[in-house]
N, C-alpha and C positions, 0 to 999 in steps of 0.2 A: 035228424039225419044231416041236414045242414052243417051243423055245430062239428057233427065227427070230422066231415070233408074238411071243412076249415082248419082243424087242427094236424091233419094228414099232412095237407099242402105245405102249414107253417114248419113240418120238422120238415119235412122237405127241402123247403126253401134254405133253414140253417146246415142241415149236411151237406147241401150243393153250396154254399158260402165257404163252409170252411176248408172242403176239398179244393175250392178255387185258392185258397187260403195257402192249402199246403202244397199244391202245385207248383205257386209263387214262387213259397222256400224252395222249392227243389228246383226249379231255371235257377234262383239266385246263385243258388250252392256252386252248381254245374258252371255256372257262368266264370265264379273266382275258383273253380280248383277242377278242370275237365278231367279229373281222375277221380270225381267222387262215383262211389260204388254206383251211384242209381243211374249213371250217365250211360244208355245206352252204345254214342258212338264217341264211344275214344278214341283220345291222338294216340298214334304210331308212337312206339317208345324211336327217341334217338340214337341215330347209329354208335357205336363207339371210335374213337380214332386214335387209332393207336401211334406213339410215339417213332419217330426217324432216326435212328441214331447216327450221329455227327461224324463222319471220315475220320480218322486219324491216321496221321504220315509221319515217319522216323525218316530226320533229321541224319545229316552226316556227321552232325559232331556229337549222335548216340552210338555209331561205328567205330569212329576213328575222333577219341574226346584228346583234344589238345590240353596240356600241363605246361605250365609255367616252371622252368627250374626255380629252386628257393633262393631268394636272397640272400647274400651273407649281411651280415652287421659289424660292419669295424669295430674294434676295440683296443681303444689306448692304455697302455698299463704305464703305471705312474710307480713308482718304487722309491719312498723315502727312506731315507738311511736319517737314526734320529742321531742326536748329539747334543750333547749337554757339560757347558764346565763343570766341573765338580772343584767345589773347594773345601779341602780337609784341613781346617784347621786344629793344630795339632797343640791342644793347652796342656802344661806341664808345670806342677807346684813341687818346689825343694824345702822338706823342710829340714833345715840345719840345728839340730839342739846344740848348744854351747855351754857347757861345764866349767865356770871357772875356779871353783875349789867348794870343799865341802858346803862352804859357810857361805855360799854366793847362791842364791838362785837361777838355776837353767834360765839363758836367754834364746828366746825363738826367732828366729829369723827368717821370715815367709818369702820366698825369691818367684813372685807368678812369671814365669816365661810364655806367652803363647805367641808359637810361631804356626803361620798361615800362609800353607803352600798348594795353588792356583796352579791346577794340573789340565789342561788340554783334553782332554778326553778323545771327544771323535769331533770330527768336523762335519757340521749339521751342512748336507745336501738332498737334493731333491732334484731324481734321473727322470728325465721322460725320454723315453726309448721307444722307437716306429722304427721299421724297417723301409726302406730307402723306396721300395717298388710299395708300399702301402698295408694296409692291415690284412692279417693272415684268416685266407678267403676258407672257409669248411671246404674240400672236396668233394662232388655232388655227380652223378650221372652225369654225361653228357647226349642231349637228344639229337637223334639222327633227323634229318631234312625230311626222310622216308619214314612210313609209320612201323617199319618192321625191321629188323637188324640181327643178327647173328648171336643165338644164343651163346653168352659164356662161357667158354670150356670147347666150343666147338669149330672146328671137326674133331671127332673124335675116333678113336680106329679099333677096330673088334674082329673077332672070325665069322665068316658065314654063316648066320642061324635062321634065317629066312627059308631058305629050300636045299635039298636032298644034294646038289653039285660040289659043296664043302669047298676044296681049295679051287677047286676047276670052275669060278666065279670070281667074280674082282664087279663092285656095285657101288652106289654113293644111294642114299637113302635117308630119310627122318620125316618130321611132321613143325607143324605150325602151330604156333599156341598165341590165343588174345590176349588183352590186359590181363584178365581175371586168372590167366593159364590155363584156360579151357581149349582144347584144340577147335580149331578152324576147319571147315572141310568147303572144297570147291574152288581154293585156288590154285594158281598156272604155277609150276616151278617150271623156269627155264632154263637147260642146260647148253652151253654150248662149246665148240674147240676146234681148230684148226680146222677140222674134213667136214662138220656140218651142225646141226641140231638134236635138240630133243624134248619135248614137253611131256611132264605127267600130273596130275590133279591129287592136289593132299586131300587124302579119306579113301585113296584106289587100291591102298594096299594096309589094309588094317593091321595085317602080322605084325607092322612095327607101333600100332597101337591107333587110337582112333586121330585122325588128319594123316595118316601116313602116306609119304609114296616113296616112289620105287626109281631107280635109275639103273640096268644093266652096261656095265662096261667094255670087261672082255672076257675071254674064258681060261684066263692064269691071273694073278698078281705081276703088277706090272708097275717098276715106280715114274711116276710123270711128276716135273714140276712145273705149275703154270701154267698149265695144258685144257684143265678143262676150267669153267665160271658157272656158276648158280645163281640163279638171282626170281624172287619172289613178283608175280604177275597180280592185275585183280582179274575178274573175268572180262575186260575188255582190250585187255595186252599192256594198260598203262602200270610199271614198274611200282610195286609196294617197298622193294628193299633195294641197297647198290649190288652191285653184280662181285662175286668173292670168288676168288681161285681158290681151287681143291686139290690140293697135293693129293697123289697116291704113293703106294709100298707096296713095293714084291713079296712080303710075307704072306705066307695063310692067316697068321693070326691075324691082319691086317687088311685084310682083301673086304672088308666093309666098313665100308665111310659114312660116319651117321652125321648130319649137318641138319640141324634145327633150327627154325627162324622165332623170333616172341615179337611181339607188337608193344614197340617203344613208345608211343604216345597215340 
């Protein structure tokens, strides 16, 4: 009875060893990696932190980008006129047979003449030629001091197509266009003449296409010269273009004034 007890205790004793055993592993484990499965109290996963993205500000010279006109490159033109004496000499053999009777043998008499005549031909020069004021410059755009300037061709003169009043209107009207030629909307055109003012905003009047605006004058064709000025605003009153006088005409064909501005640099 003895003997049994004693051997009870001994498996005893080794299964309580080696659970102490495998306990160990399991703090050890727990200790280098608190995410292992058996770890009752896990860390907290960490927050995430999501990225700031960085301001970006446009720049005035992504509005209004300034261009260098091209340079020219002078060029000297040099123009040789060639020349070369020429000598033709001119060799010339006579030959004289001489017969002096049956019974005599022909005497031959070879007379070499060469005559060698030294003609002038052209007279070897070599022109250099520039023009007095300097080398001849490519003609090139010239840029306005202002970013915007008066499109080509314009003012330009047409009939009333805008609204139903036909000749019984007389108007100045167009739009603004950027580098690219894309219209502009939201700038100041400013009108003005003798008696007083008048501002209207490119984009107000689409009828003449997108940036359009509009300027009412009088209610006939009426001709005026020098009378009235246009001149392109930003939205703070400081001048985009120089200020241009707008003739008008007494015709109907002519009683709308289209005036267009583009953005020269």
């Amino acid at each position: 009875m003895a003997r049994g007890s004693s051997l009870t205790f001994n498996i005893l004793t080794v299964l309580l060893l080696v659970m102490t055993c495998l306990i160990g592993v399991c703090y050890l484990l727990v200790a280098v990696n608190p995410n292992f499965p058996l770890n009752p109290l896990k860390p907290a996963p960490l927050p995430t932190i999501m990225p700031t993205p960085a301001p970006t500000g446009t720049s005035l010279a992504d509005v209004f980008p300034t261009a260098l006109p091209p340079s020219a490159t002078p060029t000297d033109t040099e123009t040789p006129q060639p020349a070369s004496s020429i000598a033709s000499p001119t060799p010339s053999e006579t030959v004289s047979p001489t017969v002096a009777n049956p019974t005599t043998p022909p005497l031959i008499t070879h007379t070499p003449t060469a005559v060698a005549s030294l003609t002038q031909a052209a007279t070897a020069t070599a022109t250099r030629t520039a023009t007095a004021s300097g080398p001849t410059l490519t003609p090139a755009n010239t840029l306005s001091a202002l970013p915007f300037t008066l499109q080509p061709g314009n003012p330009t003169y047409q009939p009333n197509f805008a609204n139903t009043a036909g000749c019984n209107w007389m108007g100045i009207a167009g739009q603004a266009f950027d580098l690219s030629g894309r219209p502009v909307i939201g700038l100041i055109v400013h009108l003005t003449w003798p008696d007083g003012t008048q501002d209207s905003l490119t984009g107000s009047k689409p009828v003449y296409g997108a940036g359009g605006y509009e300027f009412f004058l009088t209610s006939q064709p009426i001709e005026r010269q020098g009378v009235y000025h246009i001149q392109l605003l930003n939205s703070s009153g400081s001048p985009l273009s120089d200020s241009i006088a707008v003739d008008t005409k007494s015709d109907c064909d002519k009683n709308l004034i289209k005036v267009n501005f583009v953005q020269n640099h």
